[in-house]
Backbone as XML, in Angstrom:
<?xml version="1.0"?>
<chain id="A" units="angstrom">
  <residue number="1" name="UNK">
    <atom name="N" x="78.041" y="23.503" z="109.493"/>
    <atom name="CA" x="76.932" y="24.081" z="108.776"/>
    <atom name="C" x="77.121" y="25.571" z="108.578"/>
  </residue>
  <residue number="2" name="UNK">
    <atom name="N" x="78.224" y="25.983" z="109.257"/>
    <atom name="CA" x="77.957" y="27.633" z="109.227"/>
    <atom name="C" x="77.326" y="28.483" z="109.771"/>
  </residue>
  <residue number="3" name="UNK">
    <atom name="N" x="76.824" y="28.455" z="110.962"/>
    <atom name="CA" x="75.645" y="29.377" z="111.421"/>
    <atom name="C" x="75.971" y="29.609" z="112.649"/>
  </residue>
  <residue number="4" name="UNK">
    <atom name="N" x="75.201" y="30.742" z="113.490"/>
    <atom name="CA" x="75.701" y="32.095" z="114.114"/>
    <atom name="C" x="74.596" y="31.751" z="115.151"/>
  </residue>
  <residue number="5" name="UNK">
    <atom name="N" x="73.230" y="31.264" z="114.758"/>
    <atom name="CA" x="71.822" y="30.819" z="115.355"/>
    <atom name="C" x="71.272" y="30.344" z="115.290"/>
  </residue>
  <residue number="6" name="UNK">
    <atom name="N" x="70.418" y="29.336" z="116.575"/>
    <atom name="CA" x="70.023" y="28.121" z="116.849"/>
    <atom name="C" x="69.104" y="28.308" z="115.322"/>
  </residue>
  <residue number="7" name="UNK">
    <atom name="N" x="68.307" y="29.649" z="115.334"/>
    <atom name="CA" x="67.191" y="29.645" z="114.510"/>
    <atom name="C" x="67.573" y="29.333" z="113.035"/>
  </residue>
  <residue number="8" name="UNK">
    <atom name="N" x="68.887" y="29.491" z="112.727"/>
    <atom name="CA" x="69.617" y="28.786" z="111.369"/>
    <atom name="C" x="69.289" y="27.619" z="111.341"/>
  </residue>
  <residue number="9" name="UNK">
    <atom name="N" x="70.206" y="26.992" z="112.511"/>
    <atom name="CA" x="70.245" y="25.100" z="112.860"/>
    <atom name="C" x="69.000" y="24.653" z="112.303"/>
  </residue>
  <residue number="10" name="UNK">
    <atom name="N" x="67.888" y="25.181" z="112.888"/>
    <atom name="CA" x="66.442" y="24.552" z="112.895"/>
    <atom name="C" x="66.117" y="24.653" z="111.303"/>
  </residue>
  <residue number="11" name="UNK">
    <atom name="N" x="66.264" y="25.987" z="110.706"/>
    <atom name="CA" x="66.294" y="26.260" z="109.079"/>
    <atom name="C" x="66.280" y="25.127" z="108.399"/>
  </residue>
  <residue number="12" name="UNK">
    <atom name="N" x="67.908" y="25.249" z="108.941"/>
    <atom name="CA" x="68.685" y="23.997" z="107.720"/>
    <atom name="C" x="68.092" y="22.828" z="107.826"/>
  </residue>
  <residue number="13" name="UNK">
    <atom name="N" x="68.239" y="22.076" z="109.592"/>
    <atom name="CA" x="67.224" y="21.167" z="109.123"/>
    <atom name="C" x="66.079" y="20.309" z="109.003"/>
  </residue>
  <residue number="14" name="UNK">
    <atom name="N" x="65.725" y="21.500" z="109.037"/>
    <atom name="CA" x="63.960" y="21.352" z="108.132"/>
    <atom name="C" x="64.085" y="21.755" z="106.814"/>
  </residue>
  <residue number="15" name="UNK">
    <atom name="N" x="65.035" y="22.341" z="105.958"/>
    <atom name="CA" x="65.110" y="21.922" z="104.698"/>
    <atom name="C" x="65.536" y="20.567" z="104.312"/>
  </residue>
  <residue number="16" name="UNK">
    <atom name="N" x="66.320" y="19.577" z="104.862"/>
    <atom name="CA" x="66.655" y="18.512" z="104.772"/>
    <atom name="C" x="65.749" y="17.832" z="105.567"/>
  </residue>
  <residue number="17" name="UNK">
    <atom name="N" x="64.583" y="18.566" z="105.586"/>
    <atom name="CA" x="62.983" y="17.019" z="105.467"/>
    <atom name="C" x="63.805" y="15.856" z="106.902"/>
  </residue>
  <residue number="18" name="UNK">
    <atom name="N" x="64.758" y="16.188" z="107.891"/>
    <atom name="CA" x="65.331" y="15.451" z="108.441"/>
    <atom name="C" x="64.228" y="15.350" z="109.806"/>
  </residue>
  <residue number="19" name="UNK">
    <atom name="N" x="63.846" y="14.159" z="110.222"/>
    <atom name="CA" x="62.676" y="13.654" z="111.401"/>
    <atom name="C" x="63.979" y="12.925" z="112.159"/>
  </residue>
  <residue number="20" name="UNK">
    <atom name="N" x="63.779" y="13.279" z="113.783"/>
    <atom name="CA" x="64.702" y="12.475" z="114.391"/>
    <atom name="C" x="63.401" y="11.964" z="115.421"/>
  </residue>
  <residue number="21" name="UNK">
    <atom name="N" x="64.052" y="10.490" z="115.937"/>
    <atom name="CA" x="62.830" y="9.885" z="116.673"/>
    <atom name="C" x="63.013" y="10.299" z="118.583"/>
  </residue>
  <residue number="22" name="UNK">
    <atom name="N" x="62.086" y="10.178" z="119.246"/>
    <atom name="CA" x="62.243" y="11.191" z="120.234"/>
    <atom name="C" x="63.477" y="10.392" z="121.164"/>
  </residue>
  <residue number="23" name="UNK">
    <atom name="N" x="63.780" y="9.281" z="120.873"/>
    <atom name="CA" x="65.464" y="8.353" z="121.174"/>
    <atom name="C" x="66.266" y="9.734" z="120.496"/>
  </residue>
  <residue number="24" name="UNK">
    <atom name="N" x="66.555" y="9.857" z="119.622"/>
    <atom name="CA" x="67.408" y="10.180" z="119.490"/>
    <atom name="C" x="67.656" y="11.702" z="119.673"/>
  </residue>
  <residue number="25" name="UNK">
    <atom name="N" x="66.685" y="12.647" z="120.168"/>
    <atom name="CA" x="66.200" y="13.686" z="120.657"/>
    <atom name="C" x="66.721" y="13.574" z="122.126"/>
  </residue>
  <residue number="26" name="UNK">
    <atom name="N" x="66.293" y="12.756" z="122.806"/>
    <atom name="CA" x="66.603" y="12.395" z="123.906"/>
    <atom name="C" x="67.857" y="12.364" z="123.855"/>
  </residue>
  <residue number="27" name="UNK">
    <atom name="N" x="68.791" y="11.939" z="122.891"/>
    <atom name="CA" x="70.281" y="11.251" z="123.205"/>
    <atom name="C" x="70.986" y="12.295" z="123.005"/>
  </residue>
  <residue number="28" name="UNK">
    <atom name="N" x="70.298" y="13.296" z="122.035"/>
    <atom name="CA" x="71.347" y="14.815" z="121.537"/>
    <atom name="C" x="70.365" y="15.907" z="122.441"/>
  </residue>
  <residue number="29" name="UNK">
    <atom name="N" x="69.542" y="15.795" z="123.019"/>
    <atom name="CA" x="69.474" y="16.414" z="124.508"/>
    <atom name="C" x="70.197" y="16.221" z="125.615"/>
  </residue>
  <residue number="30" name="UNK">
    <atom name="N" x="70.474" y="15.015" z="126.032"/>
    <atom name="CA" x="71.560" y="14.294" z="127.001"/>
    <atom name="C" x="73.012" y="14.646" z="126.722"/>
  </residue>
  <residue number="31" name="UNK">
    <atom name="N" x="73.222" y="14.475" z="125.679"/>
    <atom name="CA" x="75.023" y="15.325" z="125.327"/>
    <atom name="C" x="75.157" y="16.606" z="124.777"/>
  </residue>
  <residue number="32" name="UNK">
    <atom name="N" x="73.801" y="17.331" z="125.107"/>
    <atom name="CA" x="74.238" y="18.649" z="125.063"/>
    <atom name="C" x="73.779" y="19.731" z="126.105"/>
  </residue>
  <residue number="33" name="UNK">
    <atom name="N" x="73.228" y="18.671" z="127.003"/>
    <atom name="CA" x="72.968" y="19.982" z="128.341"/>
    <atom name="C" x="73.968" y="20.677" z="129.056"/>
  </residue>
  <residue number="34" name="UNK">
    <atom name="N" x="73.530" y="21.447" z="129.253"/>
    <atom name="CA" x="74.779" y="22.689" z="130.148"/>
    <atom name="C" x="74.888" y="21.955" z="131.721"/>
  </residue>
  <residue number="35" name="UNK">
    <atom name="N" x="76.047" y="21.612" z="131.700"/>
    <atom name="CA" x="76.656" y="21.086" z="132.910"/>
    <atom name="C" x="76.618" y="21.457" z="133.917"/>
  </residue>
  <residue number="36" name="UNK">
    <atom name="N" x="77.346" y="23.461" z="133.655"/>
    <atom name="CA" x="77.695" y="24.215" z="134.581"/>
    <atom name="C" x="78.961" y="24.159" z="134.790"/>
  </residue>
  <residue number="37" name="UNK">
    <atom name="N" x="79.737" y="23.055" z="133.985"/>
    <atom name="CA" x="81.065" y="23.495" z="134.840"/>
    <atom name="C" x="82.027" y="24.272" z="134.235"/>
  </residue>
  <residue number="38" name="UNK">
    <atom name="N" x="81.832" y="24.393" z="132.727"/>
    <atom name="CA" x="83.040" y="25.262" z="132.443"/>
    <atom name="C" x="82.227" y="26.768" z="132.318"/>
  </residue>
  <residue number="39" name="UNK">
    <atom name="N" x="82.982" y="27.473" z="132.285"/>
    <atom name="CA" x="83.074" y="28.875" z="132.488"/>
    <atom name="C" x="82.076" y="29.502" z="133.594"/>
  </residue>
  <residue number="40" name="UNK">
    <atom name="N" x="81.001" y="28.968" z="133.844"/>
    <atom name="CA" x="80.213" y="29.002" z="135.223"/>
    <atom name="C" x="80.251" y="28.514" z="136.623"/>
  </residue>
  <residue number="41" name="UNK">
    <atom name="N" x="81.299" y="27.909" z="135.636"/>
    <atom name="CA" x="81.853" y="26.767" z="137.313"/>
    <atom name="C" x="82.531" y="28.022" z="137.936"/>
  </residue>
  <residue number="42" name="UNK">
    <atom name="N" x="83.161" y="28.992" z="137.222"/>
    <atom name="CA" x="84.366" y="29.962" z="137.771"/>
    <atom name="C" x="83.896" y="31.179" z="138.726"/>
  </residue>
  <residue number="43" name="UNK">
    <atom name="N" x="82.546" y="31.068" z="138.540"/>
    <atom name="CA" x="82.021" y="31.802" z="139.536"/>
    <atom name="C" x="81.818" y="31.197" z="140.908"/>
  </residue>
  <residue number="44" name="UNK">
    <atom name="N" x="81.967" y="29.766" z="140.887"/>
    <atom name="CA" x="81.891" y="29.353" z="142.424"/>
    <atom name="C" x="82.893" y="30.128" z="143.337"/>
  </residue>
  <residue number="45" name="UNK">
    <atom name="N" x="81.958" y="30.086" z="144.371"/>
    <atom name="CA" x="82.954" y="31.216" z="145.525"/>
    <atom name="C" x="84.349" y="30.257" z="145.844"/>
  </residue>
  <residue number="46" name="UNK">
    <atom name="N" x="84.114" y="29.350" z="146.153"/>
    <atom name="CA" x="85.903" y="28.646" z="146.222"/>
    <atom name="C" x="87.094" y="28.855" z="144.814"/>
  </residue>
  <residue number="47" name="UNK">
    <atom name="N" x="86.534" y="28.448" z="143.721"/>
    <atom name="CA" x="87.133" y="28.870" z="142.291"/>
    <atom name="C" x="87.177" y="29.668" z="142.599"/>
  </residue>
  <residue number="48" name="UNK">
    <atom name="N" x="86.398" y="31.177" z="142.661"/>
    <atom name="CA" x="86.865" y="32.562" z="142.102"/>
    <atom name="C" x="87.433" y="33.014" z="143.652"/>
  </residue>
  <residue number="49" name="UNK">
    <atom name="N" x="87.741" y="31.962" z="144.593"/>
    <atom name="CA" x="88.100" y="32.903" z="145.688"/>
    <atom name="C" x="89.680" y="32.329" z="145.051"/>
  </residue>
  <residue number="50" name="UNK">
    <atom name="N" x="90.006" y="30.903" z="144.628"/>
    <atom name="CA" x="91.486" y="30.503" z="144.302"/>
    <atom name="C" x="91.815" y="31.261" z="142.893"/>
  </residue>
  <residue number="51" name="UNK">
    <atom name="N" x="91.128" y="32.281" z="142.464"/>
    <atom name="CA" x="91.186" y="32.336" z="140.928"/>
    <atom name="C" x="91.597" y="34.364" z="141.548"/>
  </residue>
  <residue number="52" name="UNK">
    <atom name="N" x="91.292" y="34.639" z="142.339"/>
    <atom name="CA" x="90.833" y="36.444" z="142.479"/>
    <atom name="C" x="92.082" y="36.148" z="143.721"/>
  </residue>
  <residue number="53" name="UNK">
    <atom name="N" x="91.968" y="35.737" z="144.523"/>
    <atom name="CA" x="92.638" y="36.045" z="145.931"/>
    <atom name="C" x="93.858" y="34.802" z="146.005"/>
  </residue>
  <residue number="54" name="UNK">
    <atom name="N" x="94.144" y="33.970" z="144.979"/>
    <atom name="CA" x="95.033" y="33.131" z="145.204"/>
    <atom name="C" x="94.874" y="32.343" z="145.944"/>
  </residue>
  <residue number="55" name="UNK">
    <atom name="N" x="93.539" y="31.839" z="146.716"/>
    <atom name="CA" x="93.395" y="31.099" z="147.429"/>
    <atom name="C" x="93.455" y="31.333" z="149.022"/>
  </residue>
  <residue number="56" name="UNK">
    <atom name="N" x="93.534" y="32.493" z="149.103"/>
    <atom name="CA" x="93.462" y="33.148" z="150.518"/>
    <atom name="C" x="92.902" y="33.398" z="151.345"/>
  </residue>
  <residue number="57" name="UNK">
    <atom name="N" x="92.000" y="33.437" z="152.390"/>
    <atom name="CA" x="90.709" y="34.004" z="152.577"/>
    <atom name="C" x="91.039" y="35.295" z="153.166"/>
  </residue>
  <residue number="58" name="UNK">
    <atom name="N" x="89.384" y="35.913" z="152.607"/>
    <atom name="CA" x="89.457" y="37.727" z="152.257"/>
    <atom name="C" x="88.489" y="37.661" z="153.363"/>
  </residue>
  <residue number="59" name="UNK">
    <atom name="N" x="88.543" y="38.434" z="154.741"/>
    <atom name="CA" x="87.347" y="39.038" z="155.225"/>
    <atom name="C" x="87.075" y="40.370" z="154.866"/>
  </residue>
  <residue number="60" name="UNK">
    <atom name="N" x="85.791" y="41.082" z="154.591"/>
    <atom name="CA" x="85.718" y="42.126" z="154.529"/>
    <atom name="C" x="84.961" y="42.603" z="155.942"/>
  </residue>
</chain>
């Protein structure tokens, strides 16, 4: 579609008069929730301790 923001998405379609039923709201809610695991996963202290310290443990 081209767009930069959710507030586009919604634009477009509601110009295309498009009704989804709350199934299928539900189903493109379900495959698009944030997991957490990619790029947030990397903040877990084990990841970013194998990702920063090679896997080492750091006492400070």
């Amino acid at each position: 579609m081209g767009v930069s923001r959710a507030e586009q998405v919604t634009d477009n379609i509601s110009a295309l008069k498009l009704h989804l039923s709350d199934k299928h709201v539900a189903a493109l809610d379900a495959v698009s929730a944030d997991s957490g695991k990619f790029l947030y996963g990397l903040f877990q202290p084990q990841v970013r301790n194998q990702i920063v310290f090679g896997g080492a443990d750091i006492l400070a």
